[in-house]
C-alpha positions as CSV (number, residue, x, y, z in Angstrom):
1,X,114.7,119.8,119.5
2,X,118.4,119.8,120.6
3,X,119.0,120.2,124.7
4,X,121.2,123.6,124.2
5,X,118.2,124.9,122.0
6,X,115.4,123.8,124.6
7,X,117.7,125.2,127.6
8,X,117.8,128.5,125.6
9,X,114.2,129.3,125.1
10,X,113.3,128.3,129.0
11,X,116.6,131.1,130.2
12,X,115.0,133.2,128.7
13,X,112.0,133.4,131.2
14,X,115.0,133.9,133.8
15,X,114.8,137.2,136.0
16,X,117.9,138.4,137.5
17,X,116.3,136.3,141.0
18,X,116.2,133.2,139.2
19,X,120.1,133.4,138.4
20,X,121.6,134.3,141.6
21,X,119.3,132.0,143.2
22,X,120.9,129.3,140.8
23,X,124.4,131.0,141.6
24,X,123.2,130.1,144.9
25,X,122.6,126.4,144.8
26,X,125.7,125.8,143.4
27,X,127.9,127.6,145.9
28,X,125.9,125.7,148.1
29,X,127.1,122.2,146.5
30,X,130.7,123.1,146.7
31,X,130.6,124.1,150.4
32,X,128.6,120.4,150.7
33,X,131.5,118.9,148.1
34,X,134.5,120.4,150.8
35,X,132.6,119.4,153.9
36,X,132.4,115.7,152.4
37,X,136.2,116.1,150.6
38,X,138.3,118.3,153.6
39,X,141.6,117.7,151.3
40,X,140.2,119.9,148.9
41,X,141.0,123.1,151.0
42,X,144.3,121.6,152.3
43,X,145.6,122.7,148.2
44,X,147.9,125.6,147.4
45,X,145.4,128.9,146.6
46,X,147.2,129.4,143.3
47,X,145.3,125.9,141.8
48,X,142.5,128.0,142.4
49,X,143.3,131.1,141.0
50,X,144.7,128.8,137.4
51,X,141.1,127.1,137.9
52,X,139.0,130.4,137.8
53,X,140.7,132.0,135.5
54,X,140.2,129.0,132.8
55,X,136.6,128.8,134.1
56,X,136.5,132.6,133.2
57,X,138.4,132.7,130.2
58,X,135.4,131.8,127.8
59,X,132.6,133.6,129.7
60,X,134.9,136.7,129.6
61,X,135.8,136.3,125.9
62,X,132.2,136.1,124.8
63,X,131.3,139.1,127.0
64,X,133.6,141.4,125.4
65,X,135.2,140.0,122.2
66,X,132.7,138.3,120.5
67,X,130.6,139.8,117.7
């Protein structure tokens, strides 16, 4: 059985808790990441608006485009 495959059938035992708690965690890591890297949050606040939008682009597209 393929990783993406197994991954899928264990999601699917997710409640809503289990996500945002895993939402959770990994806000979590990036405030650890910018406490260990300052220089991170000395960059202009457009990098991260080009950053979440191509983090969002594919999420959004299956969402609402995808049959």
């Amino acid at each position: 059985m393929c990783m993406i495959k197994f991954f899928n059938k264990r999601i699917r035992f997710f409640t809503i808790w289990d996500i945002k708690l895993a939402q959770l965690c990994a806000m979590l890591v990036i405030i650890i990441l910018i406490k260990l890297i300052p220089a991170i949050t000395s960059l202009s606040y457009w990098w991260y608006i080009i950053l979440l939008i191509l983090a969002a682009i594919r999420p959004l597209y299956i969402m609402f485009f995808k049959k």
